[in-house]
N, CA, C and O of each residue as an XYZ file, in Angstrom:
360
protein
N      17.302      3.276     19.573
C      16.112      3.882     19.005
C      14.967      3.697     19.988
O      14.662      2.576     20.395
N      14.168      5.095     20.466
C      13.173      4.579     21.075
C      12.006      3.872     19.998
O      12.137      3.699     18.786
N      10.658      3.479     20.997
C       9.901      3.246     20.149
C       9.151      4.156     19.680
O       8.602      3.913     18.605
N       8.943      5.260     20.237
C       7.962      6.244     18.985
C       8.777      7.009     17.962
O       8.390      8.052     17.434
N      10.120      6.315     17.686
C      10.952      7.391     16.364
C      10.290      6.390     15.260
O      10.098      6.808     14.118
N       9.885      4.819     15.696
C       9.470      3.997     14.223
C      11.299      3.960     13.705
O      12.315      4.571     14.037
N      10.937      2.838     12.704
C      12.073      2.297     11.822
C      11.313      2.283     10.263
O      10.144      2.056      9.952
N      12.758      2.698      9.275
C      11.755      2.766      8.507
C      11.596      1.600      7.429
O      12.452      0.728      7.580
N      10.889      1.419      6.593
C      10.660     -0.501      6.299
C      11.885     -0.485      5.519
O      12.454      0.491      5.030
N      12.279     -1.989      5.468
C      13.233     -2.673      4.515
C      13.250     -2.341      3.387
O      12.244     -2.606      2.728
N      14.592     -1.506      2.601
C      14.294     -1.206      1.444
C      14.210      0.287      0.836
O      14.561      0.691     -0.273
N      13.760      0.823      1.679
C      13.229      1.853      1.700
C      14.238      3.263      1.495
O      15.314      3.307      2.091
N      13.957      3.984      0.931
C      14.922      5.206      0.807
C      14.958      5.957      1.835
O      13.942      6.190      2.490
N      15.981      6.382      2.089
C      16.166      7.557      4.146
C      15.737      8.511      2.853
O      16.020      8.840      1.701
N      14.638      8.725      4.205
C      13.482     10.015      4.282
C      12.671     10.098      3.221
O      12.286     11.214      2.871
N      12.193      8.737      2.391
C      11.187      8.590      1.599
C       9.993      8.929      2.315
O       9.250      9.907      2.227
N       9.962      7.563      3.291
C       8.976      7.777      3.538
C       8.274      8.558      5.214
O       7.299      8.246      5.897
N       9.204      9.520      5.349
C       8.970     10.481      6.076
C       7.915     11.678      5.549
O       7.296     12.149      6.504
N       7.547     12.308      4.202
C       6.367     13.082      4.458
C       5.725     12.549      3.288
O       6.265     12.007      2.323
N       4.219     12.821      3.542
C       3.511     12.507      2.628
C       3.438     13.373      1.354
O       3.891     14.513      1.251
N       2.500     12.333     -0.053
C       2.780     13.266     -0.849
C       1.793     14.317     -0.742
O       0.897     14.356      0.102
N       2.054     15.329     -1.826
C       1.134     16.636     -1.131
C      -0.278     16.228     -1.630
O      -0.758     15.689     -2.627
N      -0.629     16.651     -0.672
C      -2.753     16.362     -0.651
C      -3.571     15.441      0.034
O      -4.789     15.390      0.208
N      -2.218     14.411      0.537
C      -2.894     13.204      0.848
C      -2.054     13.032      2.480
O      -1.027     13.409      3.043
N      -2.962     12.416      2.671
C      -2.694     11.645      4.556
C      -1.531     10.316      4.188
O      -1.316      9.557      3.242
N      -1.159     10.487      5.091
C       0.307      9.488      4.930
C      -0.237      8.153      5.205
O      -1.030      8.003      6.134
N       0.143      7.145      4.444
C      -0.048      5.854      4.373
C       0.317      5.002      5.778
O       1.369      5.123      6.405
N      -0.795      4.113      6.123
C       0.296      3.452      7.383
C       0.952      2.613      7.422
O       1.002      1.983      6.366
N       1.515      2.272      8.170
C       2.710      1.077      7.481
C       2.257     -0.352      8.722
O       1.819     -0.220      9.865
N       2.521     -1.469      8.067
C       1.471     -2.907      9.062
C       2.623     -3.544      8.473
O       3.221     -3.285      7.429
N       2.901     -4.827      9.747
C       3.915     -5.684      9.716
C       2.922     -6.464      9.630
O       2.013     -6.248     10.431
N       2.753     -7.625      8.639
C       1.682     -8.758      8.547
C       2.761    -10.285      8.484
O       3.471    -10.577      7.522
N       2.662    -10.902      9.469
C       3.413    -12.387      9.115
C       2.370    -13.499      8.444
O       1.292    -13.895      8.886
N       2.826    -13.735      7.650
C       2.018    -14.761      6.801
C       3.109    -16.116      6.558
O       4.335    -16.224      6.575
N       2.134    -16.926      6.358
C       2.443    -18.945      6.252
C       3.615    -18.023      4.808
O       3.520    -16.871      4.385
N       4.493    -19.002      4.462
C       5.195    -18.816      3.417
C       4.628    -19.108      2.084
O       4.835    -18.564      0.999
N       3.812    -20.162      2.442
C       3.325    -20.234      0.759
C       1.615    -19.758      0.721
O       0.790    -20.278     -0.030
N       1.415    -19.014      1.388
C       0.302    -17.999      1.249
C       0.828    -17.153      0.769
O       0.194    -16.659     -0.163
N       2.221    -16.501      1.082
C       2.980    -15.132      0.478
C       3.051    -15.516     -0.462
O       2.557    -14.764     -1.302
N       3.647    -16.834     -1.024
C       4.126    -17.208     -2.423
C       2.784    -17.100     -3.641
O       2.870    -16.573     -4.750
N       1.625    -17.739     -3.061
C       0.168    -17.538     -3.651
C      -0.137    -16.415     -3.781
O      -0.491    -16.189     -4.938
N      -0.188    -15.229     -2.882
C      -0.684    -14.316     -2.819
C       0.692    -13.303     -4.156
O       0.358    -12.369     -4.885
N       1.606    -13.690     -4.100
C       2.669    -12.823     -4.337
C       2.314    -13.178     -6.232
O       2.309    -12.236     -7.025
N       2.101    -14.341     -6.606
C       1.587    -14.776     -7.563
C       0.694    -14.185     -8.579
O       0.976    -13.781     -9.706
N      -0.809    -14.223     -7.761
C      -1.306    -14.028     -8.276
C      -1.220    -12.006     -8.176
O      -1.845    -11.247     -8.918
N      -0.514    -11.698     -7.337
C      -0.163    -10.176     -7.601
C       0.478     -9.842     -9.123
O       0.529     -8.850     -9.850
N       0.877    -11.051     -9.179
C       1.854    -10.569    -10.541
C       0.680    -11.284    -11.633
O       0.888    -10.592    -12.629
N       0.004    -11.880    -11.874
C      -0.556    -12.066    -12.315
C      -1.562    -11.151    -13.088
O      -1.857    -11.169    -14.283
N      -2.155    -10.082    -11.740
C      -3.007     -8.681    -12.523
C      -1.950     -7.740    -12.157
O      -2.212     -6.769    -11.445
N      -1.091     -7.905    -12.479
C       0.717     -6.715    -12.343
C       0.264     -5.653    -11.202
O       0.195     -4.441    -11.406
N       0.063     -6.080    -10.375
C       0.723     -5.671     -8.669
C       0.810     -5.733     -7.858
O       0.211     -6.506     -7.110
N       1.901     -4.654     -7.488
C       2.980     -5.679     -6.132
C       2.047     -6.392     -5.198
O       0.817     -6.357     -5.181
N       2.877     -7.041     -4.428
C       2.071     -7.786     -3.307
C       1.480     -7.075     -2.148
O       0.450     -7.417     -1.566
N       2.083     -6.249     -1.920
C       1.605     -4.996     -0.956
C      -0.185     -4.236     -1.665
O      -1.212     -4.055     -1.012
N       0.026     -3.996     -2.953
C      -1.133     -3.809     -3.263
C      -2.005     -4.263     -3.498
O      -3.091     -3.684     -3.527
N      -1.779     -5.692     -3.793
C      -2.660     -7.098     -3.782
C      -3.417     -7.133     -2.511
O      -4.615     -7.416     -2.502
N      -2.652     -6.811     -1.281
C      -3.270     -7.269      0.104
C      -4.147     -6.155      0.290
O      -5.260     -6.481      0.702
N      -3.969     -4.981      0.111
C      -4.455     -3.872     -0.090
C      -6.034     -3.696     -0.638
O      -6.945     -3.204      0.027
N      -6.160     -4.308     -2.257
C      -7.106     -4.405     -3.126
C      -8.378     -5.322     -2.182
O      -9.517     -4.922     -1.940
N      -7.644     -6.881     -1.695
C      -7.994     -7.415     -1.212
C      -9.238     -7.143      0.274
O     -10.377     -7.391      0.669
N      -8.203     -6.592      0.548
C      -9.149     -6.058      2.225
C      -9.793     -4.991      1.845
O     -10.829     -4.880      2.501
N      -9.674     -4.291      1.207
C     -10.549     -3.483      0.714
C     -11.645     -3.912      0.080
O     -12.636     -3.264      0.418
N     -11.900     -4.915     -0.863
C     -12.646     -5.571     -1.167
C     -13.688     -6.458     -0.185
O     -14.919     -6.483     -0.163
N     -12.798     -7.094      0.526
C     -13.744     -7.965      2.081
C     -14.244     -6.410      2.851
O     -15.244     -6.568      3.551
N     -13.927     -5.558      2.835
C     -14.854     -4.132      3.781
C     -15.622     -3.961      2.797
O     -16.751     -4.320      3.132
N     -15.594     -3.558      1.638
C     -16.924     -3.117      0.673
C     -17.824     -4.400      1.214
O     -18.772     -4.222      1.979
N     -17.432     -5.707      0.741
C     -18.396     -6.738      0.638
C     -19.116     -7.156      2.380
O     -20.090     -7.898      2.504
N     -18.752     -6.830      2.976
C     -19.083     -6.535      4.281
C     -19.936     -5.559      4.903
O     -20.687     -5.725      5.864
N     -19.672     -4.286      4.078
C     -20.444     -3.400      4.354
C     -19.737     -2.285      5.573
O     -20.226     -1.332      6.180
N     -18.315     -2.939      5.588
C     -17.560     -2.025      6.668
C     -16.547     -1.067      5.943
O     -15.827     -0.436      6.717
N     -16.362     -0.847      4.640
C     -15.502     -0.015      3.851
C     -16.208      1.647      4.402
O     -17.249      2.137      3.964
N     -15.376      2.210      5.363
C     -15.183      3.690      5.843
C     -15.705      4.552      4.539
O     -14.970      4.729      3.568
N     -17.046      5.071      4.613
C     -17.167      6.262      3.434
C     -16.178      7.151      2.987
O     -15.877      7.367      1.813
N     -15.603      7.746      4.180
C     -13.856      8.522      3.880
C     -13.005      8.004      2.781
O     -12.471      8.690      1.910
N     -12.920      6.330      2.960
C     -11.538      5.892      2.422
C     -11.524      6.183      1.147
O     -12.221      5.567      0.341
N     -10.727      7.157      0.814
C     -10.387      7.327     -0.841
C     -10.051      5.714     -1.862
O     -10.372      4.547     -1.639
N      -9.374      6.278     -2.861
C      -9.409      5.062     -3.646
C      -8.194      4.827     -3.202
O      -7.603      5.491     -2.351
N      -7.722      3.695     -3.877
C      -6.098      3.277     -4.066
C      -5.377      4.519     -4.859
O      -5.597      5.046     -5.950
N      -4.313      4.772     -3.709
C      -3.512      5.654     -4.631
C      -2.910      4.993     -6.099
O      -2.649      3.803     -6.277
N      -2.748      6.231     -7.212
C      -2.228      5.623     -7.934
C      -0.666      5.178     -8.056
O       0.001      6.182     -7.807
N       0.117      4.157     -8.319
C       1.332      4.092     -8.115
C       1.936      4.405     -9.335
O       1.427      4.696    -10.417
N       3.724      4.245     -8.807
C       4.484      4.436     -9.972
C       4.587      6.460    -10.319
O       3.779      7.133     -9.679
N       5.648      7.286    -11.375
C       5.743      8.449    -11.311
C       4.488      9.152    -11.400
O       3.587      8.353    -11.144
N       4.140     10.046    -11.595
C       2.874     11.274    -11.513
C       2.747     11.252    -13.025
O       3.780     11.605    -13.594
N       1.932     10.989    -13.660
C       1.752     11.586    -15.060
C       1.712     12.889    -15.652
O       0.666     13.475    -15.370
N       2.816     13.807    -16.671
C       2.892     14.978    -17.240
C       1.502     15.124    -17.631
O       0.665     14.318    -18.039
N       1.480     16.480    -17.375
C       0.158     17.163    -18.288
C       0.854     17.697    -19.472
O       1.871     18.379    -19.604
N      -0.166     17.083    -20.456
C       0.199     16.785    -22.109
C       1.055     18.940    -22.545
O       0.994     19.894    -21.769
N       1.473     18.931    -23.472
C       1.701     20.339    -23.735
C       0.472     21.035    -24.257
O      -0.334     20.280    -24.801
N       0.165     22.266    -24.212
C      -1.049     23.072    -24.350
C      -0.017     24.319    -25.961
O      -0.618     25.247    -26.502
């Protein structure tokens, strides 16, 4: 594999996460190594307000840029996760 084909993360479904969903800019993907029981803390209290740890770190840094004053006017919100919600019957 060279390096600009990328690998795709652990877990992951072949060709999930190859296109984005429609409307939106494709998510980037960050290898973060963390102490083990920072993951375990952090992974914690993810479950704690029910989500994943990926979105925990997410909420997080997003939070230190608002409170900083460096949160990008662009950056939309957190996508929402989990299926798309039906529109009710008419």
């Amino acid at each position: 594999m060279t390096p600009d084909q990328g690998a795709a993360p652990e877990g992951a479904a072949e060709g999930a996460a190859a296109a984005p969903r429609a409307g939106r800019q494709a998510r980037k993907q960050v290898l973060l190594r963390l102490d083990p029981q920072v993951h375990d803390a952090l992974a914690r209290w993810a479950g704690a307000e029910l989500r994943s740890t990926n979105a925990q770190i997410e909420f997080l840094l997003r939070r230190a840029l608002s409170e900083a004053g460096r949160l990008p006017g662009g950056a939309g919100p957190i996508p929402p996760r989990g299926r798309p919600r039906n529109a009710p019957d008419s």
